[in-house]
C-alpha positions in Angstrom: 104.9 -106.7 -82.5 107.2 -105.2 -79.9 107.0 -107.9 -76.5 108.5 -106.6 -73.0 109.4 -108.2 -70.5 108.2 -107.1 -67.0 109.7 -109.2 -63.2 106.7 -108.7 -60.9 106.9 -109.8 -57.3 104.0 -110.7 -55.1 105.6 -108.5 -52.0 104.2 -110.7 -49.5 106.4 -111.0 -46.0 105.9 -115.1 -46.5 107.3 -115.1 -49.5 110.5 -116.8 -49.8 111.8 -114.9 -51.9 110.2 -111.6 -51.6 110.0 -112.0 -47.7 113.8 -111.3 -47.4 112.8 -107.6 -48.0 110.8 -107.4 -44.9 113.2 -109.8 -42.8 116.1 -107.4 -43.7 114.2 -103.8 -42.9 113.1 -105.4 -39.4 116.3 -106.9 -39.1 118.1 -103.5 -39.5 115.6 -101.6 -37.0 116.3 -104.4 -34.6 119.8 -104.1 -34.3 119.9 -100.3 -33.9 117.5 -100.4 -30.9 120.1 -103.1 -29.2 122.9 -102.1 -26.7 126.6 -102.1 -28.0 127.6 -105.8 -26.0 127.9 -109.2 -27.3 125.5 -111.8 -27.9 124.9 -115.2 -27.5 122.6 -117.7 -29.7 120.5 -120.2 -27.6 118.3 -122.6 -28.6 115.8 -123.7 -26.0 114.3 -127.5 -27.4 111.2 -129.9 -26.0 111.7 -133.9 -26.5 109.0 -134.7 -29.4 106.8 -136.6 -27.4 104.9 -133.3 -26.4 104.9 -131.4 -29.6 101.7 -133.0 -30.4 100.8 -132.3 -27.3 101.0 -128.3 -27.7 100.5 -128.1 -31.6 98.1 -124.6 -32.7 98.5 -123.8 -28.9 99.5 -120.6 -29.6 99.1 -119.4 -25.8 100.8 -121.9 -24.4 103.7 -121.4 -26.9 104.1 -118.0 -26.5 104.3 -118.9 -22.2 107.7 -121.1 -23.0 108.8 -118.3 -25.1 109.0 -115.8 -22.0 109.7 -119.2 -20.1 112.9 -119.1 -21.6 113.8 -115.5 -20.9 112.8 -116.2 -17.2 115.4 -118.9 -16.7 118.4 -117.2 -18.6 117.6 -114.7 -15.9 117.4 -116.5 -13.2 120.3 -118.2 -14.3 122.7 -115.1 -14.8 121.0 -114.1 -11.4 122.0 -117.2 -9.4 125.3 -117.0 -10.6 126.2 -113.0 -10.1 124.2 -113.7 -6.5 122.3 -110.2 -7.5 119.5 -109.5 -9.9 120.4 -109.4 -13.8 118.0 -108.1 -16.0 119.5 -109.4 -19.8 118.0 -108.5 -23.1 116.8 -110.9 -25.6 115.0 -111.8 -28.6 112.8 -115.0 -29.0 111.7 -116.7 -31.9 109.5 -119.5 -32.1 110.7 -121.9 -34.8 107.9 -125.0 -35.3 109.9 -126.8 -38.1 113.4 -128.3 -38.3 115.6 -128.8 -41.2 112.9 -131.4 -42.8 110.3 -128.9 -42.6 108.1 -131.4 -39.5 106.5 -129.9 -37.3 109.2 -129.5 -34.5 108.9 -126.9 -31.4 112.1 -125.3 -30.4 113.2 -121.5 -29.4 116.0 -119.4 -31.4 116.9 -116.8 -28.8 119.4 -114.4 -28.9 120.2 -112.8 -25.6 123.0 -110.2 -24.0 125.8 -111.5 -22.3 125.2 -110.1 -19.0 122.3 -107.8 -17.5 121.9 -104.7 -15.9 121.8 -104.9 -12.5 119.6 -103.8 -9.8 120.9 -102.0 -7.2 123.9 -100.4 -9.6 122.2 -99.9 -12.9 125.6 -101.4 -14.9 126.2 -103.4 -17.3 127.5 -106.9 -16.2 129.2 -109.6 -18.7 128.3 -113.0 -18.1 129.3 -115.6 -19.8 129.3 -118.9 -17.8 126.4 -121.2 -17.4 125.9 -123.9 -15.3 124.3 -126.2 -17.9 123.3 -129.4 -15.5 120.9 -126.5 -13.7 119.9 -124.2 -16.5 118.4 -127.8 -18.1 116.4 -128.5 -15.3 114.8 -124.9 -14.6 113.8 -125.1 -18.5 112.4 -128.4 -18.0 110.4 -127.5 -14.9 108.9 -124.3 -16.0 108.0 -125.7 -19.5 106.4 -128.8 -17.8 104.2 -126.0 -15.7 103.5 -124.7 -18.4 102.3 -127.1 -20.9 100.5 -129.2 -17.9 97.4 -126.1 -17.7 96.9 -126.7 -21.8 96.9 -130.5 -21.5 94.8 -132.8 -19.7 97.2 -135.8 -19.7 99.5 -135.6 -16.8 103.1 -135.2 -17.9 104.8 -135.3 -14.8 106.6 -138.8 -16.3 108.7 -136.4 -18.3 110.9 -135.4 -15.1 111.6 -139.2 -15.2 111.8 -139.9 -18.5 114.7 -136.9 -18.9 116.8 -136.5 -15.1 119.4 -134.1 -17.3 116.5 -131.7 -17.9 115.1 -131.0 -21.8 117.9 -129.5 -23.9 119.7 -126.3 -24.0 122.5 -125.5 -25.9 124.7 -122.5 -27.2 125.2 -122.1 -30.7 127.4 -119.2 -30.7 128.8 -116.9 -27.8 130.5 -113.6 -28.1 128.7 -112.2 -31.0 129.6 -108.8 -31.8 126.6 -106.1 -32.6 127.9 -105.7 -36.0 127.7 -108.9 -36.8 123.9 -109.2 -35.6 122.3 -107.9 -38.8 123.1 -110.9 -40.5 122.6 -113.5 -37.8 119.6 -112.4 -36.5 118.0 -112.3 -40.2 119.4 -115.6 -40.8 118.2 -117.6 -37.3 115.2 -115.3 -35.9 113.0 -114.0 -39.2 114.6 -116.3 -42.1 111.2 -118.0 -44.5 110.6 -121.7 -43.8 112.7 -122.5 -46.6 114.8 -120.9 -49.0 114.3 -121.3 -53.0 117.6 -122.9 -53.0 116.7 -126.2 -51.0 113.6 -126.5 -53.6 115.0 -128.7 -56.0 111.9 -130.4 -57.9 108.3 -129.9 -58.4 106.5 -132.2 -60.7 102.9 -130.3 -60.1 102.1 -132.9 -57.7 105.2 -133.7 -55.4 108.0 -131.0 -54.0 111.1 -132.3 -53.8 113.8 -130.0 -50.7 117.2 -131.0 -50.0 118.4 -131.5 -46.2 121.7 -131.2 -45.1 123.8 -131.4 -41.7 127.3 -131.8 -41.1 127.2 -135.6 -41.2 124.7 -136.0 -44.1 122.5 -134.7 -47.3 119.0 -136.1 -47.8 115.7 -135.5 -50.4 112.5 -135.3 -48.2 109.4 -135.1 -50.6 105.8 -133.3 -50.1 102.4 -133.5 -51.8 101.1 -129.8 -52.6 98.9 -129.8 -49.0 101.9 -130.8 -47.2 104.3 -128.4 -48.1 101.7 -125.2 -47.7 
């Protein structure tokens, strides 16, 4: 008897392998739609003591998303002393490079707005960090304090600097988006790559950073 062989995906957008599909056709339509500037990648973050705080709150998480837009332009505002109006693209990320549950925003936003009163294009690519830190810190505090009953106003002690902000990458061209935004904004959980043993009852991922590699292991329930 003749046997063939036959490679069948399950063409499901979670997939991690499959998935890539979908991230690189949305990726692709993205791009096109997005002005010919450069870019920079931001990454809004919360301290950990409130992500249990605002786990499966999906409303308030999707406030500190536009909550972030809202200070980069107020920000750029401030500092051009006339209204900026940038673009950007949020994404929610509510795992880190262990896979725990950890809140922070990917966002990749214009450098410079359009402005008001001219309707041009102006580049900006200073920010005053000390402030921008603080505005985060007091609009995400707003925010979170109409989900939660506990009163969080200790935060604004327990952090004076603000909750972090930091830029990844500045002066990214509009070619080179395609890639990045597929890689930080729409990228799976986890690639297949980091899976690196499953016994039927434990997964085994690998974790790296500059400094360091690590195993971190999961029962079945976990992982899904």
């Amino acid at each position: 008897d003749l046997a063939e062989k036959k490679h069948v995906s399950c063409n499901s957008p979670f997939c991690t392998r499959c998935g890539k599909r979908y991230v690189d056709k949305w990726s692709d339509k993205t791009v096109k739609r997005m002005p010919n500037v450069t870019y920079s990648h931001i990454v809004f973050t919360l301290p950990s003591d409130l992500w249990s705080l605002i786990k499966n709150k999906w409303d308030c998480l999707k406030e500190l998303a536009s909550a972030s837009y809202h200070v980069m332009k107020e920000i750029m505002s401030e500092h051009k002393k006339q209204e900026i109006t940038p673009g950007m693209i949020s994404s929610l990320q509510t795992y880190g490079q262990d896979i725990k549950y950890n809140v922070h925003f990917h966002n990749v936003i214009t450098d410079g707005g359009i402005t008001a009163n001219e309707n041009a294009f102006v580049e900006v690519y200073y920010f005053p960090y000390e402030i921008l830190r603080k505005k985060w810190q007091k609009y995400s505090l707003k925010i979170i304090q109409k989900y939660v009953k506990e009163d969080i106003e200790k935060f604004l002690y327990w952090y004076p600097n603000g909750f972090n902000v930091r830029r990844i990458k500045a002066k990214i061209k509009k070619k080179e988006l395609l890639g990045y935004i597929a890689r930080y904004l729409r990228h799976p959980p986890i690639s297949n790559r980091r899976i690196v043993d499953y016994d039927r009852i434990e997964i085994k991922i690998v974790c790296e950073n500059e400094q360091k590699r690590w195993h971190v292991s999961f029962t079945i329930e976990e992982f899904i």
